[in-house]
C-alpha beads as a LAMMPS data file, in Angstrom:
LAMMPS data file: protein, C-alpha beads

280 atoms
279 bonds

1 atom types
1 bond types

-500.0 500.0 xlo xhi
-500.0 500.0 ylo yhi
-500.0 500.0 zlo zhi

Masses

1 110.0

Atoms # bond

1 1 1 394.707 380.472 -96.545
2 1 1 395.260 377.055 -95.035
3 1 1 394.560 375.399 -91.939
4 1 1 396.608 373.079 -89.641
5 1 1 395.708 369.649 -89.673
6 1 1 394.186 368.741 -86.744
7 1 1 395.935 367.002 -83.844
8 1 1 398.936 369.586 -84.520
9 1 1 401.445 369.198 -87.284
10 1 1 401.647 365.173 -88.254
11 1 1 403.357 364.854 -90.930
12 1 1 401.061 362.216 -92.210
13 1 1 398.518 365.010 -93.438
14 1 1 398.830 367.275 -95.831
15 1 1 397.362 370.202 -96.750
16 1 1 394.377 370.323 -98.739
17 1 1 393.070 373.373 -101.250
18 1 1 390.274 375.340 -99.733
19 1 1 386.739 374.505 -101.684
20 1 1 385.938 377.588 -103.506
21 1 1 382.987 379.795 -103.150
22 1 1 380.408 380.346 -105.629
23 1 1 380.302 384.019 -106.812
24 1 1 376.971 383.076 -106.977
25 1 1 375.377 380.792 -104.105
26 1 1 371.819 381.138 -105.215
27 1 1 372.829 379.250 -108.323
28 1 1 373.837 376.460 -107.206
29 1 1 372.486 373.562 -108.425
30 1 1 370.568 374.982 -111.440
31 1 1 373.010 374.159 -113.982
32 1 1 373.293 370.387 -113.574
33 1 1 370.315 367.927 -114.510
34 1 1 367.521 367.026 -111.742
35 1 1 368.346 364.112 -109.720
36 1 1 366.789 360.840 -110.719
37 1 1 362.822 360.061 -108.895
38 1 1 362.757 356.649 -109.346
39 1 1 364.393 353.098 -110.078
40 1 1 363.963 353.116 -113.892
41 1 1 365.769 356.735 -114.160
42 1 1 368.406 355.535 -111.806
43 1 1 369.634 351.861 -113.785
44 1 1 370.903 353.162 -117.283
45 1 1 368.959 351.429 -120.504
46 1 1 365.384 351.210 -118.895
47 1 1 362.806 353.054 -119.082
48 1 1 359.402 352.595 -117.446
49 1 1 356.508 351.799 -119.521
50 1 1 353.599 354.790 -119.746
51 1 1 350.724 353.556 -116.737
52 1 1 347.888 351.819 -118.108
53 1 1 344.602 352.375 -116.683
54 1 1 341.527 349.854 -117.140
55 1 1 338.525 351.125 -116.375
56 1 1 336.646 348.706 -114.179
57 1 1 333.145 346.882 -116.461
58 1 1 330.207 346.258 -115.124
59 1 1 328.567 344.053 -112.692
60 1 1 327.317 340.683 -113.490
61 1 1 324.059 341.025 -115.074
62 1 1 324.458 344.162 -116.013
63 1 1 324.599 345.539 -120.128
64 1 1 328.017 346.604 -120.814
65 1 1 328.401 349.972 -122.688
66 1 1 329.152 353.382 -121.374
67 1 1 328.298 354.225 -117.710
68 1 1 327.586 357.512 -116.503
69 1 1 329.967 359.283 -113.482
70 1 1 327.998 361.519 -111.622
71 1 1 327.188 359.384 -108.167
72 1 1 324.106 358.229 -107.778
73 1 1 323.257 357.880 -110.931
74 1 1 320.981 354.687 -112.425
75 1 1 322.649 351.595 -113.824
76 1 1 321.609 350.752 -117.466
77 1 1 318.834 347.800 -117.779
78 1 1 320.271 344.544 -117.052
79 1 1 321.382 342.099 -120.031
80 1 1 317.967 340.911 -121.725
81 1 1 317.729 337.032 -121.234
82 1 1 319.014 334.985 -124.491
83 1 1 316.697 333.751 -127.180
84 1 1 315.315 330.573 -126.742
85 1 1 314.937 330.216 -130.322
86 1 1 318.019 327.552 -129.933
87 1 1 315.248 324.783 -128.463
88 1 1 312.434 325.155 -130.713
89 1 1 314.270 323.042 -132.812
90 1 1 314.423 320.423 -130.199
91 1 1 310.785 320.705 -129.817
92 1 1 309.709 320.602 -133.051
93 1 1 311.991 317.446 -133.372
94 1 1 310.331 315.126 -130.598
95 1 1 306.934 316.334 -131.719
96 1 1 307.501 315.005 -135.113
97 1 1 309.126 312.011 -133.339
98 1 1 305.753 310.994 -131.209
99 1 1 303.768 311.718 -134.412
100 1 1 305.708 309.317 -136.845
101 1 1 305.814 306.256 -133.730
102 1 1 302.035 307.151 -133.362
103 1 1 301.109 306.644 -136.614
104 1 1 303.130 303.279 -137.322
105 1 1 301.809 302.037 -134.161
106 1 1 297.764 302.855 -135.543
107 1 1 298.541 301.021 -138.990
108 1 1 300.177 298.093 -136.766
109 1 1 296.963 297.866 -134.301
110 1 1 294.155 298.837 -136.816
111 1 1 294.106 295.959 -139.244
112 1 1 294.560 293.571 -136.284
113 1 1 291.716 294.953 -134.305
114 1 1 289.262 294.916 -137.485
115 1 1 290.384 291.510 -137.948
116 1 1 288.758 290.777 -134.830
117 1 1 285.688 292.318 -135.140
118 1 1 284.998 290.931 -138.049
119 1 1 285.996 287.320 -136.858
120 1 1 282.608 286.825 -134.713
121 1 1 280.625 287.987 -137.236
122 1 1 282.189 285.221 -139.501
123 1 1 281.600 282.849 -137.356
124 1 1 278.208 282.845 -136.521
125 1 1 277.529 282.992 -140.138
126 1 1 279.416 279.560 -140.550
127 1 1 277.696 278.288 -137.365
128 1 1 274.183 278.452 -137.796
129 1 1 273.440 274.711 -137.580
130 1 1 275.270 274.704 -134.746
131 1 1 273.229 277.846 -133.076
132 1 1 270.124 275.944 -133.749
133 1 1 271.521 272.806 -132.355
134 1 1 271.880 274.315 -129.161
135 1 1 269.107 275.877 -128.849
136 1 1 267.388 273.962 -125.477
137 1 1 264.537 271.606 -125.787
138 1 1 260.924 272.506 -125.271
139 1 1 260.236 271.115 -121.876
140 1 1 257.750 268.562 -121.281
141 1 1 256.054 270.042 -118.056
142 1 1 252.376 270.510 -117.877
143 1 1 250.913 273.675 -119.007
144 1 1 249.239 275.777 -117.119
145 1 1 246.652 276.731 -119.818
146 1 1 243.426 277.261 -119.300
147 1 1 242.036 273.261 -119.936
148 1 1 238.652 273.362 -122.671
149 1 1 236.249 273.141 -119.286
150 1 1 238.157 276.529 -117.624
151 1 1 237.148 277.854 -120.719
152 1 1 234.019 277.427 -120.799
153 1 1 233.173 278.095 -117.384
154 1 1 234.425 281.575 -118.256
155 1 1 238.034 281.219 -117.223
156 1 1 240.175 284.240 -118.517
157 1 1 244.071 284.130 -119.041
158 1 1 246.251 286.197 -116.391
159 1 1 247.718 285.960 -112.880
160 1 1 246.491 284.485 -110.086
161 1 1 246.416 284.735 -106.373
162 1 1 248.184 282.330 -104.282
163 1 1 245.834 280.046 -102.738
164 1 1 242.989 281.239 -104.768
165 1 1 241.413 279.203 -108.078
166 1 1 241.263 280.612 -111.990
167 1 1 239.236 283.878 -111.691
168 1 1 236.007 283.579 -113.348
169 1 1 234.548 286.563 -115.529
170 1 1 230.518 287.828 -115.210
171 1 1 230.538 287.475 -119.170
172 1 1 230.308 283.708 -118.918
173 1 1 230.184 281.146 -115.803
174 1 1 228.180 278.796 -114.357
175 1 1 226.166 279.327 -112.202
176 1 1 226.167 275.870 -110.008
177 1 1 229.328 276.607 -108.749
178 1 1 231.014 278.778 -106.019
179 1 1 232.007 281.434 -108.266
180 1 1 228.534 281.320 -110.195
181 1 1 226.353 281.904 -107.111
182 1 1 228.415 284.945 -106.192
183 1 1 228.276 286.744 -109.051
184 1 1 224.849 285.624 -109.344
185 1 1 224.367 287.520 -106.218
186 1 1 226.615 290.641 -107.134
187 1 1 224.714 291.219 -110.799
188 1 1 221.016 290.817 -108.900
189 1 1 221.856 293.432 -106.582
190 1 1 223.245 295.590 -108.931
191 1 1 220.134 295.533 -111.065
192 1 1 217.548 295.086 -108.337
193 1 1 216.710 291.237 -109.308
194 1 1 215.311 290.176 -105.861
195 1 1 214.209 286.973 -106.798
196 1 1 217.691 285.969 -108.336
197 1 1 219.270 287.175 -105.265
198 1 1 217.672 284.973 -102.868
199 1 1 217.861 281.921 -105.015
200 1 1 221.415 281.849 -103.785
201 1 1 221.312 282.478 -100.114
202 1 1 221.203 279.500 -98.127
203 1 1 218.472 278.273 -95.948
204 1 1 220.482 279.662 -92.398
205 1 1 222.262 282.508 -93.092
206 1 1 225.034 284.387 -90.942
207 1 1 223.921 287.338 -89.279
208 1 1 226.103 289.666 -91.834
209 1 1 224.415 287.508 -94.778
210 1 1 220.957 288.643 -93.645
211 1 1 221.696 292.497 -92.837
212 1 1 223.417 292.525 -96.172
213 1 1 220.254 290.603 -97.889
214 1 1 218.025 293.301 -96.739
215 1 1 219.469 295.862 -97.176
216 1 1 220.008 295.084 -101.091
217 1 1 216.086 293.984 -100.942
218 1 1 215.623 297.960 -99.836
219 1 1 217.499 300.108 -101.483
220 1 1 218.196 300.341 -105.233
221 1 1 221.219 298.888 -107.480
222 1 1 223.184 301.069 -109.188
223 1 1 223.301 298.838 -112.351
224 1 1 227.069 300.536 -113.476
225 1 1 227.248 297.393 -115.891
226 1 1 231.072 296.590 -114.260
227 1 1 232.885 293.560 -115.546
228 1 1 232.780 291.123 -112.501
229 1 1 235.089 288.473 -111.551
230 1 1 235.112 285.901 -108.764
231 1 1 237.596 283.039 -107.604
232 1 1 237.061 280.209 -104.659
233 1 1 239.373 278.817 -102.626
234 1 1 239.443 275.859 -99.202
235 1 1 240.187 277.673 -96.037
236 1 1 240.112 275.505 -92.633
237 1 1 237.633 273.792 -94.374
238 1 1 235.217 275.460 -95.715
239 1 1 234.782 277.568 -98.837
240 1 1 235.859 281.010 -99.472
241 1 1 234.674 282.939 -102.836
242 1 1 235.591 286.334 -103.728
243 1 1 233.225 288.383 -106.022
244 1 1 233.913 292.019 -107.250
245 1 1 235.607 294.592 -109.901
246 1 1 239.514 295.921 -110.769
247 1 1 239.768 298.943 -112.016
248 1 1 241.297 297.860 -115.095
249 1 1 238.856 294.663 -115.938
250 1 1 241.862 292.464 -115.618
251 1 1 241.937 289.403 -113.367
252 1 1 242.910 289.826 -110.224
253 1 1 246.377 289.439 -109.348
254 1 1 247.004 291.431 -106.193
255 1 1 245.386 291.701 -102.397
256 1 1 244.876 295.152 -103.933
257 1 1 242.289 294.277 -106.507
258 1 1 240.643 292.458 -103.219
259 1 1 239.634 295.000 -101.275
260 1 1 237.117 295.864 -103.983
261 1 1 234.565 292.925 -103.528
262 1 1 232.667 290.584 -100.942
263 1 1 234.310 287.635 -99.533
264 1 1 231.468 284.955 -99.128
265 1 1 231.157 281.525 -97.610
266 1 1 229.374 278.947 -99.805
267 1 1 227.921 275.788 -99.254
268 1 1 226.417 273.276 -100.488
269 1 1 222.954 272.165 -100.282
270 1 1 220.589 270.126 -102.632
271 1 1 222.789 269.888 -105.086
272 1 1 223.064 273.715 -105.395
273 1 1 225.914 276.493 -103.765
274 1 1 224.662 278.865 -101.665
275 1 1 226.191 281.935 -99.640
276 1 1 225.594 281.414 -96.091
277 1 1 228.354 284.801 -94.667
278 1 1 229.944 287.631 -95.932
279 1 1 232.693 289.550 -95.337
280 1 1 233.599 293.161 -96.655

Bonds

1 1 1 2
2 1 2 3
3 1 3 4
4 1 4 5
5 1 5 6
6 1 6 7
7 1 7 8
8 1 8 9
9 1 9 10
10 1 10 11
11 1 11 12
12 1 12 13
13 1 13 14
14 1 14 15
15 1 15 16
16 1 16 17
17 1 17 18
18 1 18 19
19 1 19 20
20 1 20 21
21 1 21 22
22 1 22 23
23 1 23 24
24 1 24 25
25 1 25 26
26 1 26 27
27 1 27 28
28 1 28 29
29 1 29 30
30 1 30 31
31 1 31 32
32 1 32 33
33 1 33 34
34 1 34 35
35 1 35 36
36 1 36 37
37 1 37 38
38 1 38 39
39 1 39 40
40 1 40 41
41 1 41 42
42 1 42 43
43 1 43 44
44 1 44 45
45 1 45 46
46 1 46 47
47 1 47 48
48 1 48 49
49 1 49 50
50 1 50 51
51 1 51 52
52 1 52 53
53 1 53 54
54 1 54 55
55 1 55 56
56 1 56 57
57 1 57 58
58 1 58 59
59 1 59 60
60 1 60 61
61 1 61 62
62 1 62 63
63 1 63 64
64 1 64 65
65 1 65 66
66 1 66 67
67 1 67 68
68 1 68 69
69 1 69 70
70 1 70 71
71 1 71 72
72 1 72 73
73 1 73 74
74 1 74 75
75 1 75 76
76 1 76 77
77 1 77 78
78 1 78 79
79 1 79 80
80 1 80 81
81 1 81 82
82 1 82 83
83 1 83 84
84 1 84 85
85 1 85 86
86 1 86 87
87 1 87 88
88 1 88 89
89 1 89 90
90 1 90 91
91 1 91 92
92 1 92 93
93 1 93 94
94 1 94 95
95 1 95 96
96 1 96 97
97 1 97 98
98 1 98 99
99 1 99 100
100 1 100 101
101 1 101 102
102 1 102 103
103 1 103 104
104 1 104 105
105 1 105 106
106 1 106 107
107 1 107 108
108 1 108 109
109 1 109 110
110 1 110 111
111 1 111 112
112 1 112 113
113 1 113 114
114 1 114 115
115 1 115 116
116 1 116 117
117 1 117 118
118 1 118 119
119 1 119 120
120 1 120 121
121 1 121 122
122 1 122 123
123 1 123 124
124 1 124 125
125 1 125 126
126 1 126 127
127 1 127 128
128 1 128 129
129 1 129 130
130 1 130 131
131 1 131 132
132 1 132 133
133 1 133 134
134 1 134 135
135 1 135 136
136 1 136 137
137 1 137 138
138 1 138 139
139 1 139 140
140 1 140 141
141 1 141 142
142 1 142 143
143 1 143 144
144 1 144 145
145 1 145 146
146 1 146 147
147 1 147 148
148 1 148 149
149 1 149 150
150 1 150 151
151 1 151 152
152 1 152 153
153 1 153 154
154 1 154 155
155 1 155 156
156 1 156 157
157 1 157 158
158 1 158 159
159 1 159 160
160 1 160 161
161 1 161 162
162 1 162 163
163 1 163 164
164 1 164 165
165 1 165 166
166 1 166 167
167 1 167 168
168 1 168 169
169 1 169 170
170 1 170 171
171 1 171 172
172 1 172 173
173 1 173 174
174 1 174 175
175 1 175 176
176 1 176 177
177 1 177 178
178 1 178 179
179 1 179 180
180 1 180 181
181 1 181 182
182 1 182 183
183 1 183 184
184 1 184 185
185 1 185 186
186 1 186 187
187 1 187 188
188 1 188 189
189 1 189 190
190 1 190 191
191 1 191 192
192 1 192 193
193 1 193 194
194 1 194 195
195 1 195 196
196 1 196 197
197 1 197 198
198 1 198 199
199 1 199 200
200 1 200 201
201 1 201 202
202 1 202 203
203 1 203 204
204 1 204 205
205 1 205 206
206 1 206 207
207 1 207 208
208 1 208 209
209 1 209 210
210 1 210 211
211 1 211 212
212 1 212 213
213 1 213 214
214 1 214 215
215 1 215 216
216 1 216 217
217 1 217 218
218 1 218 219
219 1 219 220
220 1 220 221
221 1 221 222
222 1 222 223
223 1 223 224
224 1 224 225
225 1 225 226
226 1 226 227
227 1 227 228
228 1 228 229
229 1 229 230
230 1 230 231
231 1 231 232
232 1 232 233
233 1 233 234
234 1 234 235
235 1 235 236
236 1 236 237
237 1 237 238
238 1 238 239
239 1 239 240
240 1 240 241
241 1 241 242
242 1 242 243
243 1 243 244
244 1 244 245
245 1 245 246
246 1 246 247
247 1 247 248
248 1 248 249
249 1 249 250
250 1 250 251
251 1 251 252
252 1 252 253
253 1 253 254
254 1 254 255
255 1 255 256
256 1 256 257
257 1 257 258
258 1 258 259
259 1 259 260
260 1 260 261
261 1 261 262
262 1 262 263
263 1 263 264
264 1 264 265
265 1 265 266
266 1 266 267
267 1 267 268
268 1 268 269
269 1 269 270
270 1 270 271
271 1 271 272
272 1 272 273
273 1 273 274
274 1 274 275
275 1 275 276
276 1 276 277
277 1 277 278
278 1 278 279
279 1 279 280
């Protein structure tokens, strides 16, 4: 059956076949290939390459190798740090170094420094005369040696006080003299010699000189046998001896040895010293 044109009968159409029906509408479409999904099935002579999948590697740090999927799961150890077995080489190297420049340097310094030593030691060898020519002169000042009199007035070697004469010992001294008529005094009270120990008191004694007289008149000497020394010196005109004992039989050399005897005044009358005061 056919239809009109439309817009009446113009001759400029003309009729067309009806389309036919398929005995079958349900299959439709099922004969004939699938139509194309995508670009590459559409343009004839291409064909898309298969996907490649990467799967992503680890993190920095981090050992490679297999990694497990369940979530949450621990991350292997991280990458162990790399062997420094690279620089002991390097070490090794400068430590040899510093031992070979340390060793050329002793061989350079060690002959030059037993060169010196050794100089000196040649030298005064080679100098004697000249050691012995320097050597300073004996000087001519006075000595201050006992003279042969100081001698045998029983002056001993050692120091003296300032101020004060050559110390005089109780094993030999004479006894006209300052220093004699002290320890004249000092050994006859010590061994109870009355008549010695007046001989040298003078005819107007101090007040001290006459206590100390009688009471050396009353009372017994202990006679202890010490080594005495005595020493005389001009104060303000008149004169001072000192009479007593150290403790280690020296001369006196110190105010400390001092305070261990009488301090006397002598004077002198016909011809002989006497001991007019004392002082303790």
């Amino acid at each position: 059956m056919t239809y009109p044109p439309p817009g009446g009968e113009n001759p400029q159409y003309q009729l067309q076949p009806e389309p036919q029906q398929p005995s079958d509408p349900y299959a439709q479409g099922y004969n004939t290939p699938p139509p194309p999904t995508n670009y590459y099935q559409q343009q004839p002579g291409y064909s898309q390459p298969p996907p490649q999948y990467s799967q992503p590697g680890p993190p920095m740090g981090v050992q490679p190798g297999p990694y497990p999927t369940a979530p949450g799961s621990v991350l292997p150890p991280p990458i162990p740090p790399a062997k420094q077995g690279g620089n002991l080489g390097v070490i090794l190297a400068v430590v040899v170094g510093l031992v070979v420049v340390l060793g050329v340097a002793a061989v350079l310094l060690i002959p030059t420094l037993t060169e010196d030593d050794e100089d000196p030691q040649a030298g005064e060898g080679d100098d004697t005369s000249t050691s012995e020519s320097e050597e300073p002169a004996p000087s001519e000042e006075p000595s201050t040696e006992p003279t042969e009199e100081e001698s045998t007035d029983g002056g001993d070697s050692g120091a003296t006080l300032e101020g004060w004469g050559t110390p005089v010992s109780s094993e030999s001294f004479d006894a006209n003299t300052p220093e004699g008529a002290a320890l004249t005094y000092r050994l006859a009270s010590d061994t109870d010699d009355d008549a010695a120990l007046q001989s040298v008191v003078c005819a107007s004694p101090s007040d001290n000189m006459e206590f100390d007289v009688e009471w050396e008149l009353e009372y017994d000497g202990g006679d202890y046998g010490f080594l005495l020394w005595s020493m005389s010196k001009e104060e303000n005109g008149e004169t001072k001896v000192w009479a007593g004992w150290t403790l280690d039989d020296l001369p006196p050399d110190s105010e400390d040895d001092l305070s261990s005897g009488y301090t006397f005044t002598a004077v002198e009358e016909d011809g002989a010293w006497k001991l007019c005061d004392v002082e303790y």
